[in-house]
N, C-alpha and C positions, 0 to 999 in steps of 0.2 A: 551410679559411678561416683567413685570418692573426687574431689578436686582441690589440688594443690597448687603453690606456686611457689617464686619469689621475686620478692621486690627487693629494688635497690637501682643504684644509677651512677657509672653505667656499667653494664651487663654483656655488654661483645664479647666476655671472655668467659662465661659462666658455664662451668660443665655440669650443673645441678641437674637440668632437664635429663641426660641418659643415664645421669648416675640414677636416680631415682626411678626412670622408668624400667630400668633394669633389675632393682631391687623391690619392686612393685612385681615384676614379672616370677622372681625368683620365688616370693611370698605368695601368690596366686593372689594378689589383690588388684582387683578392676580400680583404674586408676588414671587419670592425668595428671600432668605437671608444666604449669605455665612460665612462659618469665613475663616478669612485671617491671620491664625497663621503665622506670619513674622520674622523670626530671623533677627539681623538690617543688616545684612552681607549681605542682598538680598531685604532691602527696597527700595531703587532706581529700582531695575530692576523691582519691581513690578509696578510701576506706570503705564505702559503701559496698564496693565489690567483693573488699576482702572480705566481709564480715559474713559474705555468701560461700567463702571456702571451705570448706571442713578442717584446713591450716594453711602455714606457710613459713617460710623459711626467709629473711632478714638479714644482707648485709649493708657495706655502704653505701652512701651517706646515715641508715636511719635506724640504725641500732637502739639509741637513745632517743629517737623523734616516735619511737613505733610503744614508747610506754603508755600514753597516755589512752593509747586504744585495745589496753589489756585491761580487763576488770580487774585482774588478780595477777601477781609475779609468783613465779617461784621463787624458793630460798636462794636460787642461782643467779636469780633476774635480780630480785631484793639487792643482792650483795654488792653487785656487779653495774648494779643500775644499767642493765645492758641488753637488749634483748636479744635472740639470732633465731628462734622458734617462737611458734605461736600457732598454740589449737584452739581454733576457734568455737569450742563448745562452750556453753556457758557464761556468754559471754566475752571469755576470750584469756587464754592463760598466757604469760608469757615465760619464756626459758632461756637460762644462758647455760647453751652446750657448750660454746668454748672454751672454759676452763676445765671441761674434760679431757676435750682433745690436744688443750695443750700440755697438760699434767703426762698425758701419756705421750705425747711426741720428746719428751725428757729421757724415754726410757729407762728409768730407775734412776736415773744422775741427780741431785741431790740440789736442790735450786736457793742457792746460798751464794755466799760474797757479793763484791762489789756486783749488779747486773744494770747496765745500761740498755733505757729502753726509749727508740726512738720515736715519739709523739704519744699524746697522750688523749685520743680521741674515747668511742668507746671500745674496742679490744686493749689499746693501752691502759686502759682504765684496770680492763679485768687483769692483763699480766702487771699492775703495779701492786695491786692488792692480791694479788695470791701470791706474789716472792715475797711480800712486806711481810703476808702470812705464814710465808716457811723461813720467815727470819733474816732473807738477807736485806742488805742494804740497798737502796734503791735511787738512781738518776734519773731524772724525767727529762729527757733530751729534744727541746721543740725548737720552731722555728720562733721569732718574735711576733709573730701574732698568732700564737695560738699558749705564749706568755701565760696571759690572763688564766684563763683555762685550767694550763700545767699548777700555775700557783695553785687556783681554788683547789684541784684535784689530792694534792698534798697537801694542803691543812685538810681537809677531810679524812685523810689516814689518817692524819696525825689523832684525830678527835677522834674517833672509832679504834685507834691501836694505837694508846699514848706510846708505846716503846719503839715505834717506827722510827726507822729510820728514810727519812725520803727527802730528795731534792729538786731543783727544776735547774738546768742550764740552757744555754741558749745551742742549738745544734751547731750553727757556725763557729763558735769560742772551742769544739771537745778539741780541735787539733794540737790547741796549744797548751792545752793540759800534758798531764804525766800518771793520770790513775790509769791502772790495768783493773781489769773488767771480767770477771768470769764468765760473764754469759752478756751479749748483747741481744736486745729483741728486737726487729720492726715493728711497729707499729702504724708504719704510715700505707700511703698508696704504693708510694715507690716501690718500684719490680711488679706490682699486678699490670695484667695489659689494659693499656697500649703504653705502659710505661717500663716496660720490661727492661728497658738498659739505664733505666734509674739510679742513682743511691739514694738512702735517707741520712746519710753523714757523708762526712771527708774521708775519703779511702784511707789517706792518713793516720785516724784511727784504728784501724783494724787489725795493724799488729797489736795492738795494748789491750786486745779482746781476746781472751781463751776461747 
């Protein structure tokens, strides 16, 4: 029997487990799927286990904490520096699907002009560099301590895509601005549970967002 999971922390709201044992069912493949609720205090120790899966699937906290335990990136992971899959054969590949599934959640819409994206961890990472990549202009909207970060994040596009266009502001300043915004993105926790009546900005904002 094949054995999968995921890790990440925390996990109460994760509907990986029946998506997958469903589509494990539909494919006739014998199969588990674990969740690997991980507080980060005890991520390293876990690897051992992983390294026992045949894969596994990667969200928050350790997108970017889970590279160092791939032998090999793909060109998705390379790009993105971000992992969310990982087959554990040979060592261990790593992949970033989410810039699939978000290119297609577009539905043909054309990912251009001003796009405001709020935090800049690793999925902000991959929605900054793939709008950078289809041209538009790009805000990195954090909180001030994760500042630092948003900075290095943009000079790194800059240096990989001199004609970028990217900035960093602080999330509490967007209200008193006046840029309208074609597309805003989350990028933080806010709205996953148990944070589901969250925002990642000032409601304020949200008319100035198409």
């Amino acid at each position: 029997m094949k054995r999968f999971a995921i890790v990440g922390y925390p996990l109460g709201h994760t509907l990986s487990p029946p998506i997958h044992k469903r589509l494990f069912q539909l494919s006739g493949i014998l199969a588990e799927y674990d969740v690997l609720q991980t507080p980060p205090a005890e991520f390293h120790a876990l690897w051992p286990h992983l390294r026992e899966l045949d894969g596994f699937n990667v969200t928050i906290p350790y997108k970017v904490e889970i590279i160092p335990f791939c032998a090999r990136l793909d060109e998705t992971a390379q790009r993105y520096r971000s992992v969310n899959v990982v087959d554990c054969k040979n060592g261990g590949t790593g992949y970033n699907t989410d810039c699939i599934g978000f290119l297609r959640s577009l539905k043909g819409e054309r990912l251009a002009g001003e796009v405001l994206i709020a935090g800049a961890g690793g999925v902000g990472r991959m929605f900054a560099i793939e709008a950078v990549r289809q041209g538009a202009s790009v805000t990195l909207a954090v909180r001030q301590s994760g500042m630092e970060r948003a900075m290095a994040l943009a000079e790194e596009i800059r240096r990989s895509i001199p004609s970028a266009a990217v900035q960093v502001k602080a999330l509490d300043g967007l209200a008193g601005e006046s840029t309208v915004y074609q597309w805003l993105i989350n990028a933080t926790p806010a709205g996953m549970y148990p944070q589901v009546d969250d925002m990642p900005l000032d409601p304020a904002v949200l008319p100035r967002c198409k």
